[in-house]
C-alpha positions in Angstrom: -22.6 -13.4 -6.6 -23.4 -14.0 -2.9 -22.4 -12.3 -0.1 -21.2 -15.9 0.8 -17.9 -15.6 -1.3 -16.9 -12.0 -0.7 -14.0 -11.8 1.1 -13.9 -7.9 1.1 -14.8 -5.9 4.6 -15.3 -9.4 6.6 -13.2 -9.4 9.7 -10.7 -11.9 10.4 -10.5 -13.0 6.9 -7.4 -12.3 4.9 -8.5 -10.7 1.6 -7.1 -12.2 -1.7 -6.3 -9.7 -4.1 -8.3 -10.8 -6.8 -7.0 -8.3 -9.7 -3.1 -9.7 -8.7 -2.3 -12.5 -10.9 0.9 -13.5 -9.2 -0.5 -14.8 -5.6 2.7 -16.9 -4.1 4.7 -16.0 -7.4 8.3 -14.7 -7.6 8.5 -12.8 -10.8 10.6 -10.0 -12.4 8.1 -8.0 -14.1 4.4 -6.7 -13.5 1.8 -4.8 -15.2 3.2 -1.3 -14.0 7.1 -2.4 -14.4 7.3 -3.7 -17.8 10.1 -5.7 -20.3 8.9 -3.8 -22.7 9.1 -0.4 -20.9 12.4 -1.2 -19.8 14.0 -2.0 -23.2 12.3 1.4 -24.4 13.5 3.5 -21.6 16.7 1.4 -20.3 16.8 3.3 -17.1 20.7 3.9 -15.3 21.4 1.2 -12.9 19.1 -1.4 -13.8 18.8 -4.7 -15.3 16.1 -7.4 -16.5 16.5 -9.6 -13.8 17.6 -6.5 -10.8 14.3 -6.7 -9.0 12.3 -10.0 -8.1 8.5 -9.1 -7.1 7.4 -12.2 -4.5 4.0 -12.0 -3.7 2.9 -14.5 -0.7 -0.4 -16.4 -1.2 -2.7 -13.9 -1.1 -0.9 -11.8 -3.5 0.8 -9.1 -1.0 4.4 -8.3 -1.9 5.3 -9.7 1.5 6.4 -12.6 3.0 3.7 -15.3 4.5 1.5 -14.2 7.4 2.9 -16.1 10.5 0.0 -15.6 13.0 1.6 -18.2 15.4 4.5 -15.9 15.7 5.3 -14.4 19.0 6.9 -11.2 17.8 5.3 -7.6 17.7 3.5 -7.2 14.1 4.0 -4.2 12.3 1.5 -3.3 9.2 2.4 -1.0 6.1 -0.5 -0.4 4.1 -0.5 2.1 0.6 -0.8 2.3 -3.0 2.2 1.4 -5.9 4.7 3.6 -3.7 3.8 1.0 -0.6 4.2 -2.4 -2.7 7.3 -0.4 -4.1 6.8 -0.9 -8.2 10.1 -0.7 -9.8 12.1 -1.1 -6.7 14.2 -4.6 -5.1 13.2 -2.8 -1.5 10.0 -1.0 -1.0 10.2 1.3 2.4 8.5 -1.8 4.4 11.6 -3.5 4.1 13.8 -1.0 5.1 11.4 0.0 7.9 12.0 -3.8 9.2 16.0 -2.8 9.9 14.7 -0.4 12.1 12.7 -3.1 13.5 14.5 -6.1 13.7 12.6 -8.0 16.2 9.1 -7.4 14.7 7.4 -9.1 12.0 7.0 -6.5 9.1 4.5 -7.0 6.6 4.1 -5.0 3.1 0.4 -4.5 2.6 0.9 -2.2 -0.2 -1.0 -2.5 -3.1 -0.4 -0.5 -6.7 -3.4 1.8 -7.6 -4.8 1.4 -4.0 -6.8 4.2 -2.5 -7.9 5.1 1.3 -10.6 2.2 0.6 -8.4 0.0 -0.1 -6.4 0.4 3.1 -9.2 0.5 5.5 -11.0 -2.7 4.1 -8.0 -4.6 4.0 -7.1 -3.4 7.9 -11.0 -4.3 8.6 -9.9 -7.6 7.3 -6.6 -8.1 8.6 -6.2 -6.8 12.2 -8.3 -9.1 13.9 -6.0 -11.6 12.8 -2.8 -10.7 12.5 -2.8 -8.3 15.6 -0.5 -5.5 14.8 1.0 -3.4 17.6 2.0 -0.7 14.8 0.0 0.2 11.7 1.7 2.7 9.0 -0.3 4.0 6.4 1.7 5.9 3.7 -1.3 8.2 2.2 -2.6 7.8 -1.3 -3.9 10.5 -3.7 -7.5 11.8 -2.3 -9.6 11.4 -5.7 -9.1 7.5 -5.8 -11.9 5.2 -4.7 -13.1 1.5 -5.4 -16.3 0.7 -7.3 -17.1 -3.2 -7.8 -19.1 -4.8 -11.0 -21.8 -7.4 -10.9 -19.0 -10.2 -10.1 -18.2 -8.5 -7.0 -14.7 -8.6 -5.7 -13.7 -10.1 -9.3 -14.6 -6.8 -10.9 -12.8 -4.6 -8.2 -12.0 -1.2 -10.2 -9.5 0.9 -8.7 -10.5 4.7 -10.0 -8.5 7.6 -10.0 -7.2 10.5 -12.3 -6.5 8.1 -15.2 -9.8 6.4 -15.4 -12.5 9.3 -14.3 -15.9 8.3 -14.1 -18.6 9.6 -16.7 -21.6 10.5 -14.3 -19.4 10.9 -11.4 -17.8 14.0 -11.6 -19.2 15.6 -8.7 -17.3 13.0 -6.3 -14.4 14.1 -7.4 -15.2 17.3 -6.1 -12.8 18.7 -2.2 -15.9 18.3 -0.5 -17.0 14.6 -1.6 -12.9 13.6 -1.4 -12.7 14.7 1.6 -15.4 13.2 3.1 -14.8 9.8 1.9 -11.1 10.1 3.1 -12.6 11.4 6.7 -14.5 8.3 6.9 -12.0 6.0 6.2 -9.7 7.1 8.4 -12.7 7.0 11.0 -12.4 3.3 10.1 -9.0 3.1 11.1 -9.3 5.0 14.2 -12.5 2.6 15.2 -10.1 -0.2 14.3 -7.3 0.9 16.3 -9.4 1.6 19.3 -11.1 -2.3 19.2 -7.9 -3.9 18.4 -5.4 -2.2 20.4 -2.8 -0.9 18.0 -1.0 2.3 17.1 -1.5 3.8 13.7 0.6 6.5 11.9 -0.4 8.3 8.8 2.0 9.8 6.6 -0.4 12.0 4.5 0.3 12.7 0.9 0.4 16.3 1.2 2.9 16.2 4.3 5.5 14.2 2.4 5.0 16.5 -0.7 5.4 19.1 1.6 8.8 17.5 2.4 9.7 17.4 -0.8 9.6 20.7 -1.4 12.5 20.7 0.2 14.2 17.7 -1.4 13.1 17.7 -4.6 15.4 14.4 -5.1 12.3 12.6 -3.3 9.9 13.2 -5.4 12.1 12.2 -9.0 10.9 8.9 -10.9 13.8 6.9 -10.9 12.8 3.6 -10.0 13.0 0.8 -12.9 9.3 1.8 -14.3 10.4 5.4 -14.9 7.3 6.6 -13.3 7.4 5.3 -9.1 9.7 6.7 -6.5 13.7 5.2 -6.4 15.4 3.7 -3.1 16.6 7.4 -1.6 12.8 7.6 -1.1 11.4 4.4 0.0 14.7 5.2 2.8 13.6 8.7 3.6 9.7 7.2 4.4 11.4 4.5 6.2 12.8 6.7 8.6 9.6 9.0 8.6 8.1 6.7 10.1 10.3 5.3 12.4 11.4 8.9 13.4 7.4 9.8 13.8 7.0 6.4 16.1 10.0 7.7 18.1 8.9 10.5 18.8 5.5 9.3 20.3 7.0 6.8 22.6 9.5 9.8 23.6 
């Protein structure tokens, strides 16, 4: 494996997510939302075919990149609550209703961590040119390793697949640092690229939640992700949060 045919952490390449077998699919199921967990679970208010998942060609659940386009570009960027897993409209879509003359593009991708989202913005912005970058926070003690085949072996690691050998990473200092220097990714990024980023940090909308315990309850079609009075509620977080700064 060359650094030839990487297409991670390049610059004005869109990155093709490798692990996501359904680039410029449509389908009704994926590995987190199964049939089979459906017809075990049959959860209220869904059916086998009420949620299409249509991934564009390089696998985001978002339509096609237009970089001819004229309008203002508006990136959303997260893990499985992001791409919205078990769920017809992840917040992305709704957060296009409150922008009806941009171009809003779901960059979400399930079991992503803050790596995730500041390689694919290295990637991306160059290119697409956002004017608005929204990054809905992912849980702190994820990271991405890679295997001998590069971005083929991509491992996304977290609380479910802990590391033997690497326990001290997984330590507040280490997470913290690692999430520190991604975001100093973003903030370099925004800086050379002229956009405005918002982060909605996991611990702020848990924090929220607290308060509205309804946000927090798994309903979507999985059982185990986030239902649409959520994706609605960080919708308007962000919009609110956007408003506010122009204000």
């Amino acid at each position: 494996m060359t650094n030839d045919v990487i297409d991670f952490w390049k610059e004005g390449l869109i990155p093709t997510m490798t692990l996501n077998e359904n680039c410029g699919k449509t389908v009704y199921w994926q590995p987190m939302d199964t049939l089979e967990n459906f017809q075990n679970n049959r959860p209220e208010g869904y059916t086998e075919t009420s949620i299409t998942y249509s991934y564009n060609q390089y696998g985001f659940r978002t339509k096609e990149f237009d970089l001819t386009s004229n309008k203002d570009k508006i990136l959303c960027l997260g893990c499985s609550h992001t791409e919205g897993i078990g769920v017809q409209d992840p917040w992305p879509t709704y957060l296009q209703e409150y922008f009806p003359d941009s171009d809003v593009y779901n960059l979400g991708h399930g079991g992503a961590s803050h790596d995730t989202i500041a390689r694919i913005l290295a990637n991306v912005a160059v290119l697409i040119k956002p004017k608005l970058v929204c990054i809905f926070g992912t849980n702190l003690t994820r990271f991405e390793t890679y295997g001998p085949a590069g971005p083929d072996q991509l491992r996304n690691n977290g609380s479910w697949n802990i590391i033997p050998g690497l326990t001290d990473y997984y330590d507040d200092y280490n997470l913290q640092a690692q999430f520190q220097k991604n975001m100093l990714i973003v903030d370099l990024l925004s800086t050379k690229y002229g956009f405005e980023y918002i982060l909605y940090k996991q611990q702020e909308f848990y924090g929220h939640a607290i308060k509205d315990p309804k946000l927090v309850e798994p309903s979507a079609r999985d059982c185990t992700h986030y239902g649409s009075y959520t994706h609605k509620f960080v919708a308007k977080e962000f919009f609110d949060r956007y408003t506010r700064r122009q204000g």
